[in-house]
C-alpha atoms as one frame of an Amber mdcrd trajectory, in Angstrom:
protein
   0.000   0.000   0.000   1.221   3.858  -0.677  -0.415   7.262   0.190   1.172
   8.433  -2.975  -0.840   9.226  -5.797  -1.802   6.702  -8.594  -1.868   8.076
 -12.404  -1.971   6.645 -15.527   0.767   7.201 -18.340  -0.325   7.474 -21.755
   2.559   7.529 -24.945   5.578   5.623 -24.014   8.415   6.965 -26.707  11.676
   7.987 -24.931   9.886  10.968 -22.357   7.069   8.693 -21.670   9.445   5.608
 -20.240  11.351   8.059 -18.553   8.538   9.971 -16.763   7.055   6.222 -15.659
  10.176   5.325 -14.458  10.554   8.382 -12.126   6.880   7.926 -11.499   7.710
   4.576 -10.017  10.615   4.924  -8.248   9.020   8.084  -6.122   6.444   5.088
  -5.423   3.436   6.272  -7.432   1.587   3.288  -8.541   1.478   4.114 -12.623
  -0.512   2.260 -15.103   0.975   2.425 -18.468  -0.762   2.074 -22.066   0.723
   2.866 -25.546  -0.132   2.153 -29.273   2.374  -0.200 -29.386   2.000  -2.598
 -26.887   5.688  -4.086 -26.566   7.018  -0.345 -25.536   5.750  -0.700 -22.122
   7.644  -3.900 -21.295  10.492  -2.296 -19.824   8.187  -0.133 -17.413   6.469
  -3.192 -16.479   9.426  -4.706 -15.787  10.154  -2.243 -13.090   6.456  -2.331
 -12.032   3.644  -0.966 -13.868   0.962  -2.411 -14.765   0.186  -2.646 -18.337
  -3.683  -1.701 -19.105  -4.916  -4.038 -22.353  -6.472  -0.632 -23.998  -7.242
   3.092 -23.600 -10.361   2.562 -22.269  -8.803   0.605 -19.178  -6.321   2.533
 -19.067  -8.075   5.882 -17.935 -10.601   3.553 -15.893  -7.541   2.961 -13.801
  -7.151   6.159 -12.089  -8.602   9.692 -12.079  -5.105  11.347 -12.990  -4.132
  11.056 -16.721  -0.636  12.189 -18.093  -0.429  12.309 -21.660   3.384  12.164
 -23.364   2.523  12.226 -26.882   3.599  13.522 -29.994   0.701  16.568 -30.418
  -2.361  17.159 -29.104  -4.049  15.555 -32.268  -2.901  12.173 -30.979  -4.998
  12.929 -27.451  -8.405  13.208 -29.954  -7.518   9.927 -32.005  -6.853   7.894
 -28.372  -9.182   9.166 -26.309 -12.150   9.999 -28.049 -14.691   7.127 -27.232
 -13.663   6.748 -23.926 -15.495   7.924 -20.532 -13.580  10.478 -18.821 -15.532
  11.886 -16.643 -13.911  12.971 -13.501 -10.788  12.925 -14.874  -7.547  15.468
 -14.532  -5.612  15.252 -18.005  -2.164  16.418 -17.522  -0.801  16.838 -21.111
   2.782  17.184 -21.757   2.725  17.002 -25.492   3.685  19.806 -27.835   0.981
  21.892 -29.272   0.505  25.396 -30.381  -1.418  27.432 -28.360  -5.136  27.757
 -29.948  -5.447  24.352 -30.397  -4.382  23.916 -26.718  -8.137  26.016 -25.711
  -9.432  23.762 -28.213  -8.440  20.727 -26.188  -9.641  22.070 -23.144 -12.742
  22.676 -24.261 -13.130  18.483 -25.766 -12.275  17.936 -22.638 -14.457  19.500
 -20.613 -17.752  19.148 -22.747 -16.541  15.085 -21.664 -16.446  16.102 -17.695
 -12.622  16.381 -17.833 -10.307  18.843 -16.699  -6.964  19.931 -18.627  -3.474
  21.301 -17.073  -1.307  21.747 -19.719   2.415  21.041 -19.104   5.390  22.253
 -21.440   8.369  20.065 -20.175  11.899  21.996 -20.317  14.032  18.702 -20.130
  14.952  15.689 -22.352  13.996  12.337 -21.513  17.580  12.562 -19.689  17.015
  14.828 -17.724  13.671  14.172 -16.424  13.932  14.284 -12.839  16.654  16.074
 -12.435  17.546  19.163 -10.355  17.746  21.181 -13.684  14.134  20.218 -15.671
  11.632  22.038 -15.254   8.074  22.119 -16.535   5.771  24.666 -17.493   1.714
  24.759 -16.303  -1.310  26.586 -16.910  -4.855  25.656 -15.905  -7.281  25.917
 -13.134  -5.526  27.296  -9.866  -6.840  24.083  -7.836  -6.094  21.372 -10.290
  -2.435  22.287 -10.189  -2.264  22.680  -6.511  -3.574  19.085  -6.488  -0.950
  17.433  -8.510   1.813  19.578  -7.939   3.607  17.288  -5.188   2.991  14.353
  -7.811   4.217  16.119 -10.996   7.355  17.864  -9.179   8.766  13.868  -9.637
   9.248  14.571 -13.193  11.075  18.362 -12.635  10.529  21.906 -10.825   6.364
  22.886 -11.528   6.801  26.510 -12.697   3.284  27.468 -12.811   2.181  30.403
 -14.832  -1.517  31.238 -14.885  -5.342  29.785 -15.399  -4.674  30.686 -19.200
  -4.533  27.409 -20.670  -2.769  28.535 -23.589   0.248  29.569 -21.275   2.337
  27.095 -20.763   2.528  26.046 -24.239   3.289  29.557 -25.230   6.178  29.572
 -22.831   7.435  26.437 -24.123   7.284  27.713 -27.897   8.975  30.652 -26.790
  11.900  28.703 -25.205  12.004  26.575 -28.096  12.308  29.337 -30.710  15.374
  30.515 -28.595  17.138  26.912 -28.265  16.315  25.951 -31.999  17.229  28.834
 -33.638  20.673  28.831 -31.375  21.619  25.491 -32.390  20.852  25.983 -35.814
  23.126  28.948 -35.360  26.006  26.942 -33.935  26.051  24.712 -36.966  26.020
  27.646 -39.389  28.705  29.249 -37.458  30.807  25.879 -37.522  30.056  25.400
 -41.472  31.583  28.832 -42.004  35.021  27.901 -40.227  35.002  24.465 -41.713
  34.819  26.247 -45.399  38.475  27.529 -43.933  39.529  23.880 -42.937  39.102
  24.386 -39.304  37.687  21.511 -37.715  34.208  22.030 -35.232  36.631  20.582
 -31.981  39.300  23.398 -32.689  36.428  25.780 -32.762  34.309  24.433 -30.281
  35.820  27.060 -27.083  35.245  30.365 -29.344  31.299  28.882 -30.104  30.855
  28.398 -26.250  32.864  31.920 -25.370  29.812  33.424 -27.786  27.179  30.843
 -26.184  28.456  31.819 -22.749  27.994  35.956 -23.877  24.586  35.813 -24.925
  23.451  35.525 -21.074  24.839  38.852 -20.467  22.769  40.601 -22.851  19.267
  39.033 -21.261  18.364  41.467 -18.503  19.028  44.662 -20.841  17.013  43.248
 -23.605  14.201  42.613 -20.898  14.673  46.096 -19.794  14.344  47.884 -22.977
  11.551  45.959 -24.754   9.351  46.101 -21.650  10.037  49.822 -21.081   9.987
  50.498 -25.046  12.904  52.638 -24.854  15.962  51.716 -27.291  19.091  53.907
 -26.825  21.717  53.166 -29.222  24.386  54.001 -27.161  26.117  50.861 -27.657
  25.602  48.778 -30.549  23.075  50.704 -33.196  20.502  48.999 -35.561  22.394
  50.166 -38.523  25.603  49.097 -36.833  24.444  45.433 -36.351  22.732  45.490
 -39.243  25.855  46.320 -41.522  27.604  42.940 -39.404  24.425  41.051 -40.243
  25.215  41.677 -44.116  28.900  40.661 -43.890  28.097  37.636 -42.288  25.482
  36.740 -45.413  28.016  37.663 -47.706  30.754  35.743 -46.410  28.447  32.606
 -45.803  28.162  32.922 -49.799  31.421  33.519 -50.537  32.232  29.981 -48.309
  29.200  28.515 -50.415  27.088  28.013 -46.690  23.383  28.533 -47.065  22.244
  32.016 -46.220  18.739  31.643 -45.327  19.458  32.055 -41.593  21.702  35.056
 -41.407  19.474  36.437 -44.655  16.172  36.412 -41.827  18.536  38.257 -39.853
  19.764  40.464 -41.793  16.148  41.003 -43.117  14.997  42.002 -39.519  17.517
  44.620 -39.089  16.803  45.814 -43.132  13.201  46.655 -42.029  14.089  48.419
 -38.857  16.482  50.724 -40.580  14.412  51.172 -43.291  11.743  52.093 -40.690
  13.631  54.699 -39.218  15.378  53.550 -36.826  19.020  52.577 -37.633  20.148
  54.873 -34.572  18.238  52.709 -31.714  19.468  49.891 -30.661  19.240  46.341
 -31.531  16.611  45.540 -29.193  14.153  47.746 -31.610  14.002  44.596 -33.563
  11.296  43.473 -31.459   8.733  46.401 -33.142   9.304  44.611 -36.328   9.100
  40.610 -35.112   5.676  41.723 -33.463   4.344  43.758 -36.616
């Protein structure tokens, strides 16, 4: 017997396993279901039990989490199946109007939805570093927290549904576009012959910089003021060019520095070439 809280798990790829297995080993009782029966054997193995469909699967126990691949998969699994009385805790990737969508399937079925946004890879789950984004009723999230803190630290944001998912976007866009940003940098310097170990410590000196620059760019875009004391529009915005041109001249794609460069293009060209940088954030919200 436990006092802790039994859930269901629902998707077991790579995040799902993980998640059961912390589940388990902070002795939740978890029953596990997934489209493809033989991915739950090594949960099992450490002590779920393994629900023969869906249906039995949310009969199990009143908490759901959901680790799938969008929330389209949640519709094509669940739909059919009584869950009334339930708390659906879906971790899946979404954007945010079809995450008010869901909520409202949900609860014209007598469900509730807290939608998560986890900042970790399957890795990491559990550890001191992940994190995990929520947004949905006040009370269901006080409910679970204790349970859901297993998989990393609950960061909740607000009853806005949409929330959590827009956070996670937003920390997405940063950590996609950097890495994709990395690799450009590194096919530049391999068009010279260096190798991406020899320039590995300059790429994290520049990684390592970028920190430095987040509470002034807070500052300014939430106060709307720009001064250009420091590094100009037009000033970044010439750098932005060279770095197109010489990605041509080493035969590297340009369409990332050319978005760049076309941000600072239309800021100039709007006028403001003496503000600073951070004035790029009139033209990325229109």
């Amino acid at each position: 017997m436990t006092d802790k809280t039994p859930l269901t798990l629902i998707g077991l790829g790579p995040m799902g396993q993980a998640m059961t297995t912390g589940f388990l080993a902070a002795g939740h009782p978890v029953t596990v279901w997934n489209r493809t029966p033989a991915r739950a054997d090594a949960v099992v193995a450490l002590g779920a039990t393994r629900a023969a469909t869906a249906a039995d699967a949310v009969a199990a126990n009143r908490l759901l989490v959901l680790s799938l691949t969008d929330y389209a998969a949640m519709y094509d699994i669940l739909d059919g199946v009584d869950l009334a009385g339930r708390t659906v805790v879906n971790l899946s990737s979404e954007t945010p109007d079809k995450t008010l969508k869901a909520a409202a399937w949900l609860a014209e079925r007598g469900a509730e939805l807290l939608v998560g946004g986890v900042m970790a890879n399957a890795q990491m789950v559990g550890h001191p570093a992940a994190y995990v984004f929520y947004s949905g009723p006040r009370e269901v999230f006080d409910r679970h927290a204790d349970t859901l803190a297993v998989l990393g630290r609950p960061d909740y944001l607000g009853e806005d549904h949409t929330l959590a998912q827009l956070l996670y976007q937003a920390q997405l866009d940063v950590f996609l576009t950097s890495l994709a940003a990395m690799l450009h940098g590194i096919a530049l310097v391999k068009s010279a012959g260096f190798t991406a170990e020899r320039y590995a410590p300059h790429l994290t000196d520049v990684v390592s910089t970028l920190a430095m620059y987040v509470d002034e760019t807070a500052r300014h875009v939430d106060s709307g003021e720009h001064p250009g004391d420091l590094a100009t529009a037009a000033m970044m915005g010439a750098t932005a060019a060279h770095v197109v041109g010489a990605s041509e001249a080493a035969g590297v794609d340009t369409a990332l520095p050319a978005a760049v460069r076309s941000l600072y293009d239309r800021a100039i060209a709007a006028g403001r070439g003496k503000d600073s940088w951070t004035v790029l954030i009139d033209v990325l919200r229109g």
